[in-house]
Structures are given as C-alpha cells and as structure tokens.
C-alpha positions as a Python dict, from the first residue, in 0.01 Angstrom:
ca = {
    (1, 'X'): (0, 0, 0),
    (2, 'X'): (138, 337, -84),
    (3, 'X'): (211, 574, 162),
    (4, 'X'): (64, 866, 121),
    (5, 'X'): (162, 1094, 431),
    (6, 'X'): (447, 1254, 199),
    (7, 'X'): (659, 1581, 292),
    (8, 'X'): (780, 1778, 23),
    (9, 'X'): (1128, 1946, 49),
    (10, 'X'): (1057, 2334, -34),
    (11, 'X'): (1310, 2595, -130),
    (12, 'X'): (1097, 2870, 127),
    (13, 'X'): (987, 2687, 427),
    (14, 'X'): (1154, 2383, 426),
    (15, 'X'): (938, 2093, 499),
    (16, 'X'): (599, 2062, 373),
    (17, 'X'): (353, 1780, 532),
    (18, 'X'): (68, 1617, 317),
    (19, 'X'): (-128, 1569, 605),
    (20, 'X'): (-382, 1331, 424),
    (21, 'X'): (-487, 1052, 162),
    (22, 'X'): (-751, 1267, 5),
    (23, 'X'): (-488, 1607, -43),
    (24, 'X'): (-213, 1339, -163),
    (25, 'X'): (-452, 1236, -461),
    (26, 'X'): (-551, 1553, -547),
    (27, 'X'): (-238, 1654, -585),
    (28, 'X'): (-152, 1353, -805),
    (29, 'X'): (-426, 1392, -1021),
    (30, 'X'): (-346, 1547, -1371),
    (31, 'X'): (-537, 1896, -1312),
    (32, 'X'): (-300, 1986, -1097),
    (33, 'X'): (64, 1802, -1171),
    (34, 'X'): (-27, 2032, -1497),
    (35, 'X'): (96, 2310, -1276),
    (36, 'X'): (405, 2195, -1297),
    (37, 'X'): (391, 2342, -1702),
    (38, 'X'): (267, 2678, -1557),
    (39, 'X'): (526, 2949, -1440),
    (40, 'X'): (392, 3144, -1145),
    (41, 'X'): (545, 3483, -1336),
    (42, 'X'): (436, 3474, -1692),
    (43, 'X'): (741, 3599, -1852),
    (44, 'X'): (898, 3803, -1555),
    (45, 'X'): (1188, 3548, -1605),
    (46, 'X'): (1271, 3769, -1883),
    (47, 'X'): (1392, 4075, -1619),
    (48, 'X'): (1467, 3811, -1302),
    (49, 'X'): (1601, 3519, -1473),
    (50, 'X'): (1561, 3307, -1138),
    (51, 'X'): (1180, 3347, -1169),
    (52, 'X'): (1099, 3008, -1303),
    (53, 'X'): (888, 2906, -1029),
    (54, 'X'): (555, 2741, -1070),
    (55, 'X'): (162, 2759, -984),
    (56, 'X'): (236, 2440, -853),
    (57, 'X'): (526, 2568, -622),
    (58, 'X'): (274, 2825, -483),
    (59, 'X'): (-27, 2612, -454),
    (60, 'X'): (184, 2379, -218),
    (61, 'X'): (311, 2681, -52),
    (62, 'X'): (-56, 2832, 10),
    (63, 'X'): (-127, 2541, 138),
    (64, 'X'): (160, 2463, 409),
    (65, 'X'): (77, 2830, 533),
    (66, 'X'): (-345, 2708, 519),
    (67, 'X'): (-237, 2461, 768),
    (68, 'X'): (-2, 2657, 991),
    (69, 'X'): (-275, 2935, 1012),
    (70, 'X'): (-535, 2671, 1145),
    (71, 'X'): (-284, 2563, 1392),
    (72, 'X'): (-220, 2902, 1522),
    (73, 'X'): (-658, 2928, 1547),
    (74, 'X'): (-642, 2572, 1698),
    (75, 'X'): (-385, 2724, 1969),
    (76, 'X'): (-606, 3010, 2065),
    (77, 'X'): (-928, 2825, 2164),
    (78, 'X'): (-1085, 2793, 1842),
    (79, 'X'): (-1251, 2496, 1754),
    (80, 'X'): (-1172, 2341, 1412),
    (81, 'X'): (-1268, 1972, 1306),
    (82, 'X'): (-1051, 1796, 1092),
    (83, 'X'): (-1268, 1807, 854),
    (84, 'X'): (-1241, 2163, 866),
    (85, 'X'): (-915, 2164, 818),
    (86, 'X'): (-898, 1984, 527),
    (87, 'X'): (-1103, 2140, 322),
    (88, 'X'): (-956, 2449, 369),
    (89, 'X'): (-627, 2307, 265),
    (90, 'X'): (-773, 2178, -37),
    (91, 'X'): (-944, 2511, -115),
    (92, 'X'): (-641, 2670, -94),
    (93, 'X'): (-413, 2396, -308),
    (94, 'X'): (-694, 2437, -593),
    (95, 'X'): (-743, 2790, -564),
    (96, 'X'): (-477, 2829, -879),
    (97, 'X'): (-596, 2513, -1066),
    (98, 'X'): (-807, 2718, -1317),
    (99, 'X'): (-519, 2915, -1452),
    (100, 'X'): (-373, 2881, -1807),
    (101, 'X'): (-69, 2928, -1998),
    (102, 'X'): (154, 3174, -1829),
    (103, 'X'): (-55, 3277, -1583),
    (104, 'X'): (-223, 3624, -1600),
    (105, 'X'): (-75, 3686, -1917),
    (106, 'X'): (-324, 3521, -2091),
    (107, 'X'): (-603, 3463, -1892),
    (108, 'X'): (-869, 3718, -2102),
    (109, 'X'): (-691, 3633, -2428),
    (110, 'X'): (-720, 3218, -2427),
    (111, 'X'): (-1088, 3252, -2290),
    (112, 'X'): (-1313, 3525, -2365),
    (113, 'X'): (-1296, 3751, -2065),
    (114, 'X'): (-1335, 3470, -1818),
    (115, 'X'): (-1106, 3510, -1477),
    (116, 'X'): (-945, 3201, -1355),
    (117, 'X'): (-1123, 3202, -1066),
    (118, 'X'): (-1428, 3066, -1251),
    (119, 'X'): (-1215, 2803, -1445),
    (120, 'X'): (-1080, 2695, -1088),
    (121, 'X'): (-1394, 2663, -944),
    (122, 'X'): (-1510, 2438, -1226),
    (123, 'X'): (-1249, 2242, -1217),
    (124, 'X'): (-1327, 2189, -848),
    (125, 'X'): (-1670, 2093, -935),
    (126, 'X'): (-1534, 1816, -1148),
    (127, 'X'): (-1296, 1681, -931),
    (128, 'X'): (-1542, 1672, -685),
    (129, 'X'): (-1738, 1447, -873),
    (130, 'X'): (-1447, 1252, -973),
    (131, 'X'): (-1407, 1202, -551),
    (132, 'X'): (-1771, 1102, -489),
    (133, 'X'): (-1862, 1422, -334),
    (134, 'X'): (-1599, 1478, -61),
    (135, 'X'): (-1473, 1807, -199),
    (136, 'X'): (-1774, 1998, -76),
    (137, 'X'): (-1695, 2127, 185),
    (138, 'X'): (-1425, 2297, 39),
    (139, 'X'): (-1582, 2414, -237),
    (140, 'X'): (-1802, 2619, -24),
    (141, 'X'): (-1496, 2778, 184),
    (142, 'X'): (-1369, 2898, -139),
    (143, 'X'): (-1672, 3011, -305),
    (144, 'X'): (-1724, 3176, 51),
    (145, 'X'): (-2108, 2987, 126),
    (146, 'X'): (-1965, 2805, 433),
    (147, 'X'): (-2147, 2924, 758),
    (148, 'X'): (-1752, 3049, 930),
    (149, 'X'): (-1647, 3305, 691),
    (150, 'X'): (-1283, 3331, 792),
    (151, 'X'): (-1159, 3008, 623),
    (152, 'X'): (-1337, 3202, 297),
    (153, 'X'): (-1090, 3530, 414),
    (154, 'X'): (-790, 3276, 500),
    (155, 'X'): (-816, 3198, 71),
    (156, 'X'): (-963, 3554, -51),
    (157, 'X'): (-898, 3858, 104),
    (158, 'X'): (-652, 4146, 138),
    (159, 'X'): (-467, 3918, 370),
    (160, 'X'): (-492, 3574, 269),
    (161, 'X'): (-219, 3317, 252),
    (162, 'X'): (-223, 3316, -120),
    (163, 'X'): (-93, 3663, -70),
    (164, 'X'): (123, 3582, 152),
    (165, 'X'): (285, 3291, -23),
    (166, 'X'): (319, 3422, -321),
    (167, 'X'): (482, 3756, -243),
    (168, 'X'): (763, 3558, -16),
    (169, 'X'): (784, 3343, -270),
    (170, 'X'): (826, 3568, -621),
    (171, 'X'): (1031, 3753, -348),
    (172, 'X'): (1285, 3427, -345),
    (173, 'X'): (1292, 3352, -657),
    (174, 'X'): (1311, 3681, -841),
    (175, 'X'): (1580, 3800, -581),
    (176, 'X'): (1409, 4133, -467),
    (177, 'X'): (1419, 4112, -120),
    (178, 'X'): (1195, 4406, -47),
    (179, 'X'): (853, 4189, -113),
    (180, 'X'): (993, 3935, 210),
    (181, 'X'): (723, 3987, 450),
    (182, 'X'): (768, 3768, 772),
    (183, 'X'): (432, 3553, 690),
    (184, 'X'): (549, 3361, 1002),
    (185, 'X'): (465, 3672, 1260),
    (186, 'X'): (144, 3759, 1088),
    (187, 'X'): (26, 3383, 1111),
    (188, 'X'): (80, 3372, 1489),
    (189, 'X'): (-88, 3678, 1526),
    (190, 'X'): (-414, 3587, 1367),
    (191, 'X'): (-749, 3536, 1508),
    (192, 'X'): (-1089, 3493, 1504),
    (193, 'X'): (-1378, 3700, 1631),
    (194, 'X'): (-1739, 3639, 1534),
    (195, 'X'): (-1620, 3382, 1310),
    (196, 'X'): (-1456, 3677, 1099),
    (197, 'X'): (-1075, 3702, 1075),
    (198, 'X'): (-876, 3918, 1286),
    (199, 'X'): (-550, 4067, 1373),
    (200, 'X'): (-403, 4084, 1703),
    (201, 'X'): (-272, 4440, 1764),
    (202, 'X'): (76, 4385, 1856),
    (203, 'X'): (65, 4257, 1494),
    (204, 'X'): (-7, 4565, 1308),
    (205, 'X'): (383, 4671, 1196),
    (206, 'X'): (366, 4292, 1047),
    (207, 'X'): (65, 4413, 836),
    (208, 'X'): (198, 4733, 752),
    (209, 'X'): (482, 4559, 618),
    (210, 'X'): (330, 4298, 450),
    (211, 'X'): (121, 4578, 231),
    (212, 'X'): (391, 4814, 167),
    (213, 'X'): (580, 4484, 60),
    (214, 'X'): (295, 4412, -197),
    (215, 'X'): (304, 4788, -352),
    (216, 'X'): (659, 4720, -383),
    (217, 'X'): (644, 4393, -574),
    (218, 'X'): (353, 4491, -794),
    (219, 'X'): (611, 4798, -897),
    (220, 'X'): (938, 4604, -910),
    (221, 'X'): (832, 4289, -1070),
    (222, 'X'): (423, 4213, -1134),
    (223, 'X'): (437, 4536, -1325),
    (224, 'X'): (767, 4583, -1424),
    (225, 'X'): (775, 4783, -1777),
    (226, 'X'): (1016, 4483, -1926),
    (227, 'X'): (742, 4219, -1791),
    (228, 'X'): (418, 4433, -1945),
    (229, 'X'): (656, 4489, -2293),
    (230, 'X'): (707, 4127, -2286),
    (231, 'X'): (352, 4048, -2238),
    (232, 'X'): (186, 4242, -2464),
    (233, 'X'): (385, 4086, -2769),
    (234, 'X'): (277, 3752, -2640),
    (235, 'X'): (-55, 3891, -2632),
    (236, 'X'): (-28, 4018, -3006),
    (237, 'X'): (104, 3719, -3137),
    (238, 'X'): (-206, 3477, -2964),
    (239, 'X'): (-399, 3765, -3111),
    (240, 'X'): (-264, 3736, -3424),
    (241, 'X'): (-290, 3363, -3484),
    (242, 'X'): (-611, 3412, -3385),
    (243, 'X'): (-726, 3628, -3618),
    (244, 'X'): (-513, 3446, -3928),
    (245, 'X'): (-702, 3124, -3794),
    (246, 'X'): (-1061, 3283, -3810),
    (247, 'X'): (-952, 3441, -4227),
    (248, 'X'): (-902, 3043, -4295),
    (249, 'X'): (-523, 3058, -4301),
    (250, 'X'): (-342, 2725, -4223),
    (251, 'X'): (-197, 2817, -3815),
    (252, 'X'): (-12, 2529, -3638),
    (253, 'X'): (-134, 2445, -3295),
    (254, 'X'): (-166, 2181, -3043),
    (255, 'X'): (-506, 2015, -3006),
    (256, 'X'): (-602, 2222, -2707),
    (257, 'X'): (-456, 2532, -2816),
    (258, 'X'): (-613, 2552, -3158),
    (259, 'X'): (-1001, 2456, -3015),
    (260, 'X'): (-941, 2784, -2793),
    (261, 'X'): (-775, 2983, -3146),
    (262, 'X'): (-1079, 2872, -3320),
    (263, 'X'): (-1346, 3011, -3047),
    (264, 'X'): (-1405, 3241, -2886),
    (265, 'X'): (-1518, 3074, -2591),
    (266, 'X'): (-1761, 3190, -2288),
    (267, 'X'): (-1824, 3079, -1943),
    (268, 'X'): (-2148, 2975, -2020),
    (269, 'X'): (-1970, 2730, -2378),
    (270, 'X'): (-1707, 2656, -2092),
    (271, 'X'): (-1953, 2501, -1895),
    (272, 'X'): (-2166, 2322, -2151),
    (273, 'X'): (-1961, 2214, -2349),
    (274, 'X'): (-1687, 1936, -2151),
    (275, 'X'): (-1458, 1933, -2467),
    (276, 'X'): (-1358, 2340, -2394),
    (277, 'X'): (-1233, 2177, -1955),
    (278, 'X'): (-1068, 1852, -2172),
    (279, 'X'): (-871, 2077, -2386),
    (280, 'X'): (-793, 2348, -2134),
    (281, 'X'): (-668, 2118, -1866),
    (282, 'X'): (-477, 1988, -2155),
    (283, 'X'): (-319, 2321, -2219),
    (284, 'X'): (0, 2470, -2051),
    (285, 'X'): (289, 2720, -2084),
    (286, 'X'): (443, 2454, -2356),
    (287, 'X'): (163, 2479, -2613),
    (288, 'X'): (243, 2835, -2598),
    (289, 'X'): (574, 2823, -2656),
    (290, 'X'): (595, 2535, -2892),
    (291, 'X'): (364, 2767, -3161),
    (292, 'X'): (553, 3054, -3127),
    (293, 'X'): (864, 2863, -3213),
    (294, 'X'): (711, 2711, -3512),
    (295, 'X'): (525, 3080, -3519),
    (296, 'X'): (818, 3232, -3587),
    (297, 'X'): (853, 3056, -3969),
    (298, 'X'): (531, 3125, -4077),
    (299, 'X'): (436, 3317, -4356),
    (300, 'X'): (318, 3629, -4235),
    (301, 'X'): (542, 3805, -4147),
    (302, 'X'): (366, 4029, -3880),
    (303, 'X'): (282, 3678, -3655),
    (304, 'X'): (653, 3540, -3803),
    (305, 'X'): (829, 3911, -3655),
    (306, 'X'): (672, 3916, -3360),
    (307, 'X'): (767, 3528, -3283),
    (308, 'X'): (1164, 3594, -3357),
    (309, 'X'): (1200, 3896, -3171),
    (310, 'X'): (1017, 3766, -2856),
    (311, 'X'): (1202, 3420, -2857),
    (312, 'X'): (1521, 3656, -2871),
    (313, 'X'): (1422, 3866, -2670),
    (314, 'X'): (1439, 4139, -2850),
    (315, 'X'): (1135, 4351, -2722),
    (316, 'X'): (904, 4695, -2818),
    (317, 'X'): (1048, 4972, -2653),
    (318, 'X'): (803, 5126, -2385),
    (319, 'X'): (733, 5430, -2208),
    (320, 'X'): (508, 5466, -1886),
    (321, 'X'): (340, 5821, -1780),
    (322, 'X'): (163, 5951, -1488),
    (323, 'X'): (-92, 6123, -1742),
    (324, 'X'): (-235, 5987, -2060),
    (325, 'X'): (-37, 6007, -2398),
    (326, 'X'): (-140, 6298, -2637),
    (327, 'X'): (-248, 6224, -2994),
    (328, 'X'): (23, 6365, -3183),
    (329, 'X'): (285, 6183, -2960),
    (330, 'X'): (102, 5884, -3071),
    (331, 'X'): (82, 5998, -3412),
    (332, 'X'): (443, 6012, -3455),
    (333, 'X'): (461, 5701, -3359),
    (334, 'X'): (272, 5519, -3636),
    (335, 'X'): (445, 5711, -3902),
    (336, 'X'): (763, 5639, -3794),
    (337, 'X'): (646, 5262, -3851),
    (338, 'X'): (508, 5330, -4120),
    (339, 'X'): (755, 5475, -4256),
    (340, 'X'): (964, 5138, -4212),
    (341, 'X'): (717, 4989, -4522),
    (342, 'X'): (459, 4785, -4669),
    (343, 'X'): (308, 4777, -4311),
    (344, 'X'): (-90, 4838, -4337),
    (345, 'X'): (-313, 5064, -4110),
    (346, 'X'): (-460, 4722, -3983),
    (347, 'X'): (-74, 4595, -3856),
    (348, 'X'): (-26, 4911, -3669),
    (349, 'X'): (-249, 4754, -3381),
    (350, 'X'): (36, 4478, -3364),
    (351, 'X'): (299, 4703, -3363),
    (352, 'X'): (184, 5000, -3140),
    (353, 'X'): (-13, 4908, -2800),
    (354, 'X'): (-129, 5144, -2533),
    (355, 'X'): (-330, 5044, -2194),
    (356, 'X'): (-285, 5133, -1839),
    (357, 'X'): (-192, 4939, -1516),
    (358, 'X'): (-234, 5039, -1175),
    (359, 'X'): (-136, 4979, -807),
    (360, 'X'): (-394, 4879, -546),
    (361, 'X'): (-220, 4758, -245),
    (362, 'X'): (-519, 4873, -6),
    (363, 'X'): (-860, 4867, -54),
    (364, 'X'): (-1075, 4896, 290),
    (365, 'X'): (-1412, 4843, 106),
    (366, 'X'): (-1296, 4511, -34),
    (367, 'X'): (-1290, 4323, 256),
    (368, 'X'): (-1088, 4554, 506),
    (369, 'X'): (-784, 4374, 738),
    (370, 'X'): (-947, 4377, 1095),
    (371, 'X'): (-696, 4468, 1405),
    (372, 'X'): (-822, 4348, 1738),
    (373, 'X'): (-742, 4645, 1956),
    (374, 'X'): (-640, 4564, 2334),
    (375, 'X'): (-986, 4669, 2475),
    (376, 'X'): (-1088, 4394, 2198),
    (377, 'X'): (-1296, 4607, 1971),
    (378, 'X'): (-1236, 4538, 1583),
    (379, 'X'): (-1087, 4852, 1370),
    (380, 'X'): (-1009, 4894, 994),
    (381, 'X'): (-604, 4875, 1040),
    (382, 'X'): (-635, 5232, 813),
    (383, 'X'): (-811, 5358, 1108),
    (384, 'X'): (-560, 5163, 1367),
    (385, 'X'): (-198, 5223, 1237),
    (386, 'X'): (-26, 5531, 1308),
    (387, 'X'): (143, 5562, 959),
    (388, 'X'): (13, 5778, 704),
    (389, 'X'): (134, 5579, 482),
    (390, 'X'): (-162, 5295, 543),
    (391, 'X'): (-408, 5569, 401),
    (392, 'X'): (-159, 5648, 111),
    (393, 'X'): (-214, 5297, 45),
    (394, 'X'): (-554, 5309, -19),
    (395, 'X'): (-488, 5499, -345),
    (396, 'X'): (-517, 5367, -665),
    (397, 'X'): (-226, 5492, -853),
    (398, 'X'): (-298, 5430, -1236),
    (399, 'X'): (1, 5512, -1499),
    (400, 'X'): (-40, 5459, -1846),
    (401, 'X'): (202, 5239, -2132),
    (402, 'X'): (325, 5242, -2473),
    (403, 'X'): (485, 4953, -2668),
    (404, 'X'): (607, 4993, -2979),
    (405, 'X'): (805, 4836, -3245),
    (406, 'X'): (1067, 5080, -3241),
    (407, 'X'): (1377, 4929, -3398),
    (408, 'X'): (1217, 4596, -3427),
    (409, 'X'): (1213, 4545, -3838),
    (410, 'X'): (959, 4267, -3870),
    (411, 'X'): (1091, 4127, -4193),
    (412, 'X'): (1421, 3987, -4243),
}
C-alpha cells in the first residue's frame, strides 16, 4: 500500500507535510501536476532570470501556510474539526488550478474575458465528482457559502495566505528582497472573532509591512515595464494567430490550443460544453511556446516578426506616464512605422499598444484587514496604524504604457 503521508522538500519553508490521503490524490491527479507546465510569473523570467517558479510551487506553498494558520486558530481556543481543516487546505491547493498558460498573461486572451477564478472553481466541481462528493466542503470555503467566513478570508482577502505565499515566494525567486514579508509573525498573530478574521494588535507593523511589501512587488516585478513589454507581444502574437485562424489561413497548434484559437469561448460554452475543460486542462505554458517557435517561420510576417523577436528577446520599446499620452505623440509614432514599409493601417495595432496598469495595495471596502485592539474592539487597520502611509495605500495609482516596435524590423 502506498504511503501517502508525503513531505515535500521546499526551497521557502523547508518541509511541507501532506497531512492526508484525500490532499495526496488531489495533488496527483493530472489537473493539478499540470501546474508543474505553468510558471507562477508569466514571462517576468525575462527581467529576473531566477523566476521560473511554478503555480504548482505556490499552490503547495498556500497550502503549508493554510495549515499553519489553522494551527495558530487551533492554539487560541478555536474549535476546528478535521474536517475543517482539510477542506480548507484543499481550497487553498486548488485555488490556482483554473489558470492557463503563463498565468495572468493570458487569462482574457485564451478565454473570452473569463477570470481564472471561474475556471478553478469548475475544475473543483469536477474533481469533486471525480471524488464522490468529498470536496464539498471545500468548495463552499472557497466560493465563501460556508457558515464560518474566515476560512473564505484565509483563501480571498486582502490578507490571505495566497498573498502571503506568493509575495515571499516571487520575493525568493526573483531575488528582490523588499517583497519578504515575515508571513510567520502575521500567522501567529491571527485570530478569530465572530467567526470573521482578525489581527491581534501587537501585529499591526507585520501588516503594515506585509502591504507596503505588496506595492513594492507589484512595482518592481508584477508590473515591471520589461514584464508588461514582454507580455503584450505575447498577447499580439495569440492575437494574431487568432485572427489568421478565423480568415481560414493554415496556423499550427496543439489540439487544445487551436479549439481555444478557433473560439471564442464563454463561461457559459465553458460550462456546456466538456470538450472546452478537456482541452484546457490539456493546455499549458508549452503549447504556448511550442507555436511561437514554429510561429516564428510562418508566412506572415507580422505573426513570423513578432515570434523571432520575442524568442530573442528582443522587445518593443516602452514608455510609462503619470498622465495619458497625447495624440500627436502617438501619431508620430505610427508614421515612424510606417515609414519602415509595406506595413498596413490594420498591422499598426500589432505594432503600437497602449493600456494602463495600476497599483492597489489597499482597498478597505474590499474586505478591510481587521486589528483586534487591546480593549478587543475590531478597527479597519487604516483607522488603527499610526502611519500615514496605510491611508496612502488606499490609493489607486494608475500610470499609463506604450509599446512599440521601435527598432524591431519585422521582416528579415
């Protein structure tokens, strides 16, 4: 008989316990070894070349951190079956399952505006038919119908240990130590009032840390301008082939990848149809890559360009602004490439790209971090730290992007 009581040797926190037969299948079972195929970064190997971590790296890390969080609880008085704790271990190691190729990169271009939340809790669904019913109870942790709301704020909220695994992690990994955020402290100072998640006061420079950490990151590496450059060809080229495929011209793609090409696939297809879950959970960073290598020798030579300079990395150039880019700026843009020939007014929206990204490390009306005060009344840590830079925070900050092909001659 095997044994399935496993630990798992990880690079962050050292030793990792499968605590039972049910998480030791799931994690065997194909939907999620395909995380394996999925880099946790997209393409942010590109700037930090040590970033070739995977969803399934962070899942298993979520999930050590699920359990050490529930111990801390357990410590404190708080009643938790084992049943409970299960679940919300499983919740949290299939939290990521619905995610495709590379991550965020692609995750409106693949499926037609669909988050990978959705995909990840149909794939939940599945597998809990596949296991006669016994992923139910996690299910409703992570969909948040469960009757003790903090296990749904332990997977989902502004301090969840999906945040907290993955910024320690990408931290590692990419080498920029300022997103290291001492998850161990703000475990042990968790806990639980009217069933809603708390944090002890003596806790709150943890917190603070932990967010200005995350503003950090998202600036340094989630949205660094090399990463979005990066990404957007990626996204032009899947755009691209897309279109090509949909004019009738003859695309190469794998079996999963081109059923995904050829549609443009809803949640509501997603779900009726069980061919569109075969073929995504069939689907992973190596489909991508594998038709942009063979991408990069087709015919035309806007999807052909775009392939060579991104497998050599030989990116757009890009420019970021506090304030929107004016028209003639823009303008002089598009002549110059079309001044580099035979490129078409309808190529110009491969070759020139504008959107906006924007910080959010903070947002009290999304489900606000609780500090339990001394007197034990519960405060919005904006209204409990002593920083101003809590409520600075809680701004939005939006900047707005260029890419371009500047310097990037398409044809040979």
């Amino acid at each position: 008989m095997i044994n399935k009581r496993k630990i798992i040797n990880d690079p962050v926190y050292g030793f990792v316990n499968i605590t039972s037969e049910l998480i030791y299948d799931l994690i065997e079972h194909p939907y999620f070894q395909r995380l394996r195929r999925i880099k946790q970064l997209g393409l942010a190997e590109l700037v930090y070349p040590g970033a070739l971590h995977t969803r399934f790296h962070h899942a298993l890390g979520a999930m050590y951190l699920m359990n050490e969080a529930i111990a801390t609880l357990r410590q404190k008085g708080h009643h938790i079956s084992d049943d409970e704790c299960e679940s919300a271990q499983i919740a949290i190691l299939l939290h990521d399952v619905g995610h495709g190729p590379f991550s965020h990169v692609l995750e409106h271009q693949i499926l037609n505006q669909v988050p990978h939340e959705q995909i990840s809790f149909l794939l939940m669904e599945e597998l809990n038919r596949q296991f006669n019913g016994r992923l139910s109870l996690a299910i409703k942790m992570f969909i948040g119908e469960y009757r003790r709301p903090f296990f749904h704020q332990l997977i989902s909220s502004q301090l969840d240990v999906d945040r907290m695994d993955y910024l320690n992690r990408d931290s590692f990994f990419t080498g920029v130590r300022e997103g290291n955020i001492g998850a161990e402290r703000i475990l042990k100072m968790l806990d639980v009032v009217d069933d809603n998640l708390v944090v002890e006061q003596k806790g709150i420079y943890s917190v603070e840390n932990f967010l200005t950490a995350r503003r950090l990151m998202y600036w340094q590496v989630y949205l660094h301008k090399t990463s979005i450059c990066a990404e957007v060809m990626l996204s032009q080229i899947v755009r691209r082939a897309r279109e090509l495929v949909k004019s009738g011209v003859e695309v190469f793609a794998t079996e999963g990848f081109g059923l995904f090409l050829k549609n443009d696939v809803t949640i509501a297809e997603f779900v009726s149809d069980k061919s569109y879950l075969r073929a995504f959970t069939e689907m992973d960073d190596h489909d991508i890559w594998a038709c942009v290598k063979i991408w990069s020798r087709h015919k035309d030579f806007i999807l052909a360009g775009i392939c060579k300079k991104l497998l050599a990395r030989k990116l757009y150039k890009i420019m970021i602004s506090e304030v929107p880019f004016d028209k003639p700026f823009l303008e002089k843009i598009k002549n110059d490439l079309r001044n580099l020939g035979e490129i078409n007014e309808d190529d110009l929206s491969y070759l020139v790209v504008d959107g906006t990204i924007s910080n959010e490390a903070y947002l009290s009306e999304k489900k606000a971090i609780n500090i339990l005060t001394k007197n034990k009344s519960v405060i919005d840590i904006a209204d409990a730290s002593d920083l101003p830079t809590i409520k600075a925070l809680s701004n939005v900050v939006k900047k707005y992007y260029i890419c371009w092909a500047k310097d990037v001659y398409l044809r040979e």
